[in-house]
Legacy VTK file of the C-alpha trace (Angstrom):
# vtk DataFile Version 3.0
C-alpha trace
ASCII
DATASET POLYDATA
POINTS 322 float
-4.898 -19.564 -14.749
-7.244 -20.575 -12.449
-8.579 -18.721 -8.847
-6.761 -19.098 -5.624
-9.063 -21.428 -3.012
-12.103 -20.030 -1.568
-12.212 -17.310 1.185
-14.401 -15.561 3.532
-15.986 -12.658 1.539
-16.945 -10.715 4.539
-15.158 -9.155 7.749
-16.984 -7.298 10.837
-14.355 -5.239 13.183
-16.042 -4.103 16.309
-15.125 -0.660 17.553
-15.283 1.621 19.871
-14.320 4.880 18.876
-15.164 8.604 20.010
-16.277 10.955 17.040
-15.470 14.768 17.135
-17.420 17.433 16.425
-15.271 20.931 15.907
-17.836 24.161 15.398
-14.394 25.934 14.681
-13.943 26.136 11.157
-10.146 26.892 10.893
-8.473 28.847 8.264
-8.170 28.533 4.586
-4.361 29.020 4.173
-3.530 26.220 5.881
-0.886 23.420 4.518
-4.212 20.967 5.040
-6.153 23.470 2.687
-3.405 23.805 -0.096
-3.829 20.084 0.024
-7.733 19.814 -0.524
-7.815 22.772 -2.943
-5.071 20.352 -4.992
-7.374 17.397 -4.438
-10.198 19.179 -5.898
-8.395 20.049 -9.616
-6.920 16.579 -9.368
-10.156 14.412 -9.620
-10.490 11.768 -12.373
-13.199 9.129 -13.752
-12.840 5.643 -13.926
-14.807 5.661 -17.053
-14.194 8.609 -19.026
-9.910 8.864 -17.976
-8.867 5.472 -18.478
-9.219 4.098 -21.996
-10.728 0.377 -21.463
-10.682 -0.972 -24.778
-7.269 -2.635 -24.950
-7.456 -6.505 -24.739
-5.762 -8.232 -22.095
-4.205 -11.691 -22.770
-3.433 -12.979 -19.541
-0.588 -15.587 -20.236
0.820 -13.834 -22.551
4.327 -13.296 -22.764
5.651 -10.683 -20.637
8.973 -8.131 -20.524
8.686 -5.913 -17.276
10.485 -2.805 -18.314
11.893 -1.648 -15.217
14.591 -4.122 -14.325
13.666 -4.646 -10.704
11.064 -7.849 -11.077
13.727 -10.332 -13.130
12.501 -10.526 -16.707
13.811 -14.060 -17.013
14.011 -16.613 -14.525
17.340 -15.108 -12.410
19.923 -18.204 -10.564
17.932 -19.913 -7.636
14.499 -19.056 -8.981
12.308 -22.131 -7.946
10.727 -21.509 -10.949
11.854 -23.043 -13.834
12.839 -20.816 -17.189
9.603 -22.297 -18.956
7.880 -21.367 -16.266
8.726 -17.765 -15.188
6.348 -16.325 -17.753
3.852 -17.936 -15.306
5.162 -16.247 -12.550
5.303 -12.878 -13.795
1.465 -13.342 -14.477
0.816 -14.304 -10.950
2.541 -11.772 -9.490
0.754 -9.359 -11.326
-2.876 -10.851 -10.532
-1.649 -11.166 -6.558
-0.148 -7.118 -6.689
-3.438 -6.254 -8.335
-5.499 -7.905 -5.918
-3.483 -6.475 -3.068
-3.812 -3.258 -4.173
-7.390 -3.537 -4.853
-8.197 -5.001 -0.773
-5.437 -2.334 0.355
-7.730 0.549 -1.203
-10.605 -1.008 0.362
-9.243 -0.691 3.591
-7.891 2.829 3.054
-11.432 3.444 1.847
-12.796 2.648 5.536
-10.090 3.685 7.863
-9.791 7.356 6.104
-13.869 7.607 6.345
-13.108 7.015 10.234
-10.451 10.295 10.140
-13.425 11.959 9.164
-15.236 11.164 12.451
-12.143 11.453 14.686
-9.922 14.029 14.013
-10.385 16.547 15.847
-9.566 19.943 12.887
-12.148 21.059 10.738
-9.303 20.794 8.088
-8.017 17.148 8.593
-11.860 16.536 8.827
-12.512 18.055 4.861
-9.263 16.564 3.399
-10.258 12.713 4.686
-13.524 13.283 3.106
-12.046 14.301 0.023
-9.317 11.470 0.258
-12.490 8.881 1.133
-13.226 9.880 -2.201
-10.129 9.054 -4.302
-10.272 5.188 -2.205
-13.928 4.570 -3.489
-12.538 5.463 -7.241
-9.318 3.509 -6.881
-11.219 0.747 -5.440
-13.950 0.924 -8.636
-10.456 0.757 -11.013
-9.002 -2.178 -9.353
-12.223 -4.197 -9.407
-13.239 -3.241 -12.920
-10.156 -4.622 -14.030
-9.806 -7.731 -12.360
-13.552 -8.505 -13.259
-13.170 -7.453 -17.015
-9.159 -7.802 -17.809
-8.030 -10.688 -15.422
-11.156 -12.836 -14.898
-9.127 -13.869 -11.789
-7.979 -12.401 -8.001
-6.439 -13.603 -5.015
-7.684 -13.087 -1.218
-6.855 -10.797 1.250
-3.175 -11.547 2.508
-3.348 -12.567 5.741
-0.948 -9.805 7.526
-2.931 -7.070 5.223
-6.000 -8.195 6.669
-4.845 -8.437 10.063
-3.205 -5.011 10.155
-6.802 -3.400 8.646
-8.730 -5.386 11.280
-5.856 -3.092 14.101
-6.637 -0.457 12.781
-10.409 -0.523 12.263
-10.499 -1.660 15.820
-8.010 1.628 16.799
-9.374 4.655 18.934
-6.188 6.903 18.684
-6.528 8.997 15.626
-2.928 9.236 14.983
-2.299 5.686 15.045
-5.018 5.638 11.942
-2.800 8.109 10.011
0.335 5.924 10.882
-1.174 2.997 9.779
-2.689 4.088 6.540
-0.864 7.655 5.405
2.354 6.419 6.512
3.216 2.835 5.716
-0.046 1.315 3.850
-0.258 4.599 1.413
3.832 4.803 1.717
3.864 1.398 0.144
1.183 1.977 -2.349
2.852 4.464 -4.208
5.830 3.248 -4.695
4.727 -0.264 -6.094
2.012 1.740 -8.064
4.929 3.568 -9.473
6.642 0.362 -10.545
3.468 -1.041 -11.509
2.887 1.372 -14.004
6.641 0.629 -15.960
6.405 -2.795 -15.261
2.902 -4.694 -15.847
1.974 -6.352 -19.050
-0.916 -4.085 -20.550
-1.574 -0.449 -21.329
-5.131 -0.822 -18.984
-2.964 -1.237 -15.603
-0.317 0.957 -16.558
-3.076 3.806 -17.157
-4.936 2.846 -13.623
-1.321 3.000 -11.476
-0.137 6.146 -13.145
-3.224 7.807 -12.573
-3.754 6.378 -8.446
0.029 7.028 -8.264
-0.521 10.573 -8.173
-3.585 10.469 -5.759
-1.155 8.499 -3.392
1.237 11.371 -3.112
-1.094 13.994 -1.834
-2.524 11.546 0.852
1.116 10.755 2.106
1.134 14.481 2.586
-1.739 14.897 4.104
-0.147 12.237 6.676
2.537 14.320 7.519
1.221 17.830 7.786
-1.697 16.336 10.115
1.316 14.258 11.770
3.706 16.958 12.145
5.294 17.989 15.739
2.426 15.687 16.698
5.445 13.550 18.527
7.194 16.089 20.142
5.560 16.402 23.449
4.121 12.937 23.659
5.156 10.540 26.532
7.723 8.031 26.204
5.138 5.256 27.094
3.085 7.235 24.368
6.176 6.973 21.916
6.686 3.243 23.054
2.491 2.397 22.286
3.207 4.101 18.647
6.811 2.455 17.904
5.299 -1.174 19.127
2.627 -0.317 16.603
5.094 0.538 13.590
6.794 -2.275 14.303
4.759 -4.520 13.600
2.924 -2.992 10.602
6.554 -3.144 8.937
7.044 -6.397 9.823
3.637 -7.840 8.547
3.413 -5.946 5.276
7.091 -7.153 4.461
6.456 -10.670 5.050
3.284 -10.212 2.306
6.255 -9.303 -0.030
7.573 -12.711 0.593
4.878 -13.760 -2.060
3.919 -16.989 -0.277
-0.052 -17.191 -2.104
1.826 -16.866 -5.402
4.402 -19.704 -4.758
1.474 -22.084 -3.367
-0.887 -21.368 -6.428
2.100 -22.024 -8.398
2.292 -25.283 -6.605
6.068 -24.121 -5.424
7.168 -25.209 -2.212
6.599 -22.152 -0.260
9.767 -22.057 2.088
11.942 -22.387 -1.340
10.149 -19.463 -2.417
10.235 -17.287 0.109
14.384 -17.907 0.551
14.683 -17.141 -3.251
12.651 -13.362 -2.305
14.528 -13.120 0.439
17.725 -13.796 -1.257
17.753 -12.397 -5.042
19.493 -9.201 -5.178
16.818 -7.877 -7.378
14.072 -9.049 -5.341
15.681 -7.225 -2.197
15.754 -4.314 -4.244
12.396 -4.124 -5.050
11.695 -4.203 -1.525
13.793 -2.009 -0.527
12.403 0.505 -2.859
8.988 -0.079 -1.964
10.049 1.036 1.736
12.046 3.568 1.269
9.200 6.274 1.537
8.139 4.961 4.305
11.805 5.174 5.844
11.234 8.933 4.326
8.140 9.734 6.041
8.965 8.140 9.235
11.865 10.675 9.371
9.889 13.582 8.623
7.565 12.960 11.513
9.952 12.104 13.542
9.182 8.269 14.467
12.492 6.797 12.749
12.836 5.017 16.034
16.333 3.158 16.377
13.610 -0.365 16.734
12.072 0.210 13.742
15.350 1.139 11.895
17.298 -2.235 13.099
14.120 -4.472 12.521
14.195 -3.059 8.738
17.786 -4.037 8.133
17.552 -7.114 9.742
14.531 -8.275 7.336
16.474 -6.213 4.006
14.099 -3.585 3.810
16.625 -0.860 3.687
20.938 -0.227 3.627
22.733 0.861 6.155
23.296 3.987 4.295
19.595 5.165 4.061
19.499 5.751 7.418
22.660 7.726 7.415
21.476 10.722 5.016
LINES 1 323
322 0 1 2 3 4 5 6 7 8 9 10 11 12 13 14 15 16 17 18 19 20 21 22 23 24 25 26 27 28 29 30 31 32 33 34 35 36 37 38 39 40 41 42 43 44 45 46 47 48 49 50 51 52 53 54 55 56 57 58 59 60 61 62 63 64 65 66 67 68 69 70 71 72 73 74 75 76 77 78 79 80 81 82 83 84 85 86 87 88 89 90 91 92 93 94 95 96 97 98 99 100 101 102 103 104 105 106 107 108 109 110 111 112 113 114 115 116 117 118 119 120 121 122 123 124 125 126 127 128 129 130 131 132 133 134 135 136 137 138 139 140 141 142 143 144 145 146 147 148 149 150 151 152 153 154 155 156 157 158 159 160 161 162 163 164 165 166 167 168 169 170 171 172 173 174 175 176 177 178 179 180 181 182 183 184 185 186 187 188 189 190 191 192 193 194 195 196 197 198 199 200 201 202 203 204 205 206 207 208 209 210 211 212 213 214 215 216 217 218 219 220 221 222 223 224 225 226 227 228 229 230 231 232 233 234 235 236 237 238 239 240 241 242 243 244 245 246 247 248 249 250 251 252 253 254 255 256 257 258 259 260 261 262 263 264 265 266 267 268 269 270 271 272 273 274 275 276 277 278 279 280 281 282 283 284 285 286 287 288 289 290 291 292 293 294 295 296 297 298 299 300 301 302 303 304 305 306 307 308 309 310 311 312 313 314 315 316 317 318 319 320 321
């Protein structure tokens, strides 16, 4: 398997934002507190928690276990059958890769909470959250460098979003971007990730970020909560134009169109077969459904952002109904 084409290595985002000092240092039986306090206990080590000696064979045949990535090559797959095995392996590298420039980015945008928000215990909490990134980030790139010998770049609408929101001055928007749908995301696929990748090294690494994940989607909605309520609606408009179009970019990633190009798959076949296999919807729509969760516990389930998810399959009818 050989390395996607070259790409730029390094990004600069100007910004202009407006940093808050509070000398009011809140209470310590707040929801944010219970939150750090678990964030505390819940610290691991790359090194010492996650056994590294396992060989990976990348190549190797592979069986996901979960049943939502096809095991064999499903009807319409412009794969062939000898080929899927191939396939599985690249989508592994490109998740793996995603997840590792997704952490990066979650890495620099919560280290911005820190300077913005305006609560003493939103402020603590991002810290210890900036954290957990720079740990998942070292567990990504250790095991690309040592396990896969190989990565893929950036996705383009994964970059672009990160470049918004590193260029963003409303703090809000910041937890919308990255608690809400880049975090929402993350945990789910880390959750399939860990049932359905091909080694015992990656399954260890998900399981483990998995559970960091959680507590910073919770941290996104007790610092988002009634936060929505008394906004205006060209304040409500701003944030649903915004959500928009961070749905809309991180599904089209999903599409896989790297993986079909390195695979030297015409792209546009590929991307019809993910939009189109009933298993490859459903992972999808799994991967969104927290964020369809969270959006309704904050209270920006906006009818726009609802229709644009079932018109690009990122969620039934039904989900929106309960």
């Amino acid at each position: 398997m050989s390395p996607p084409g070259p790409h730029s290595t390094l990004v600069e985002v100007d910004a202009h934002i407006r940093s808050c000092l509070n000398w009011d240092y809140g209470r310590r039986d707040s929801r944010m507190w219970q939150l750090y306090e678990r964030s505390k206990v819940a610290q691991w080590n790359v090194s010492t928690d996650i056994d590294w000696t396992p060989e990976v064979h990348v190549g190797s045949l592979l069986r996901p276990r979960d049943g939502l990535v096809p095991p064999t090559a499903p009807p319409g797959s412009p794969v062939s059958p000898e080929r899927w095995n191939d396939f599985l392996w690249e989508f592994q590298v490109w998740m793996v890769s995603q997840f590792l420039h997704g952490e990066q980015g979650a890495l620099l945008t919560t280290a911005r909470l820190v300077e913005v928000v305006p609560d003493i215990e939103a402020k603590t909490y991002a810290a210890a959250q900036v954290a957990d990134e720079a740990r998942h980030v070292e567990a990504y790139a250790r095991y690309i460098d040592e396990k896969l010998g190989v990565s893929y770049p950036i996705n383009a609408g994964l970059e672009q979003l990160l470049r918004d929101l590193l260029a963003e001055s409303r703090w809000d928007v910041l937890y919308l971007g990255v608690q809400v749908v880049i975090e929402g995301l993350a945990l789910v696929a880390t959750r399939v990730a860990s049932t359905s990748f091909g080694d015992p090294v990656i399954t260890s690494i998900t399981r483990m970020i998995a559970r960091d994940e959680a507590r910073h989607i919770s941290f996104g909605v007790v610092a988002l909560d009634g936060m929505y309520q008394d906004m205006t609606s060209r304040e409500l408009a701003d944030r649903d134009d915004f959500l928009q179009e961070a749905v809309h970019v991180m599904s089209q990633r999903f599409l896989l169109g790297e993986v079909w190009e390195h695979l030297g798959v015409d792209v546009a076949a590929g991307r019809r077969f993910v939009r189109n296999d009933p298993r490859m919807v459903a992972f999808r729509q799994l991967l969104f459904f927290k964020v369809v969760q969270v959006l309704r516990q904050i209270g920006m389930l906006t009818p726009a952002v609802r229709d644009l998810m079932l018109a690009e399959s990122l969620a039934q009818p039904e989900v929106f109904a309960k």
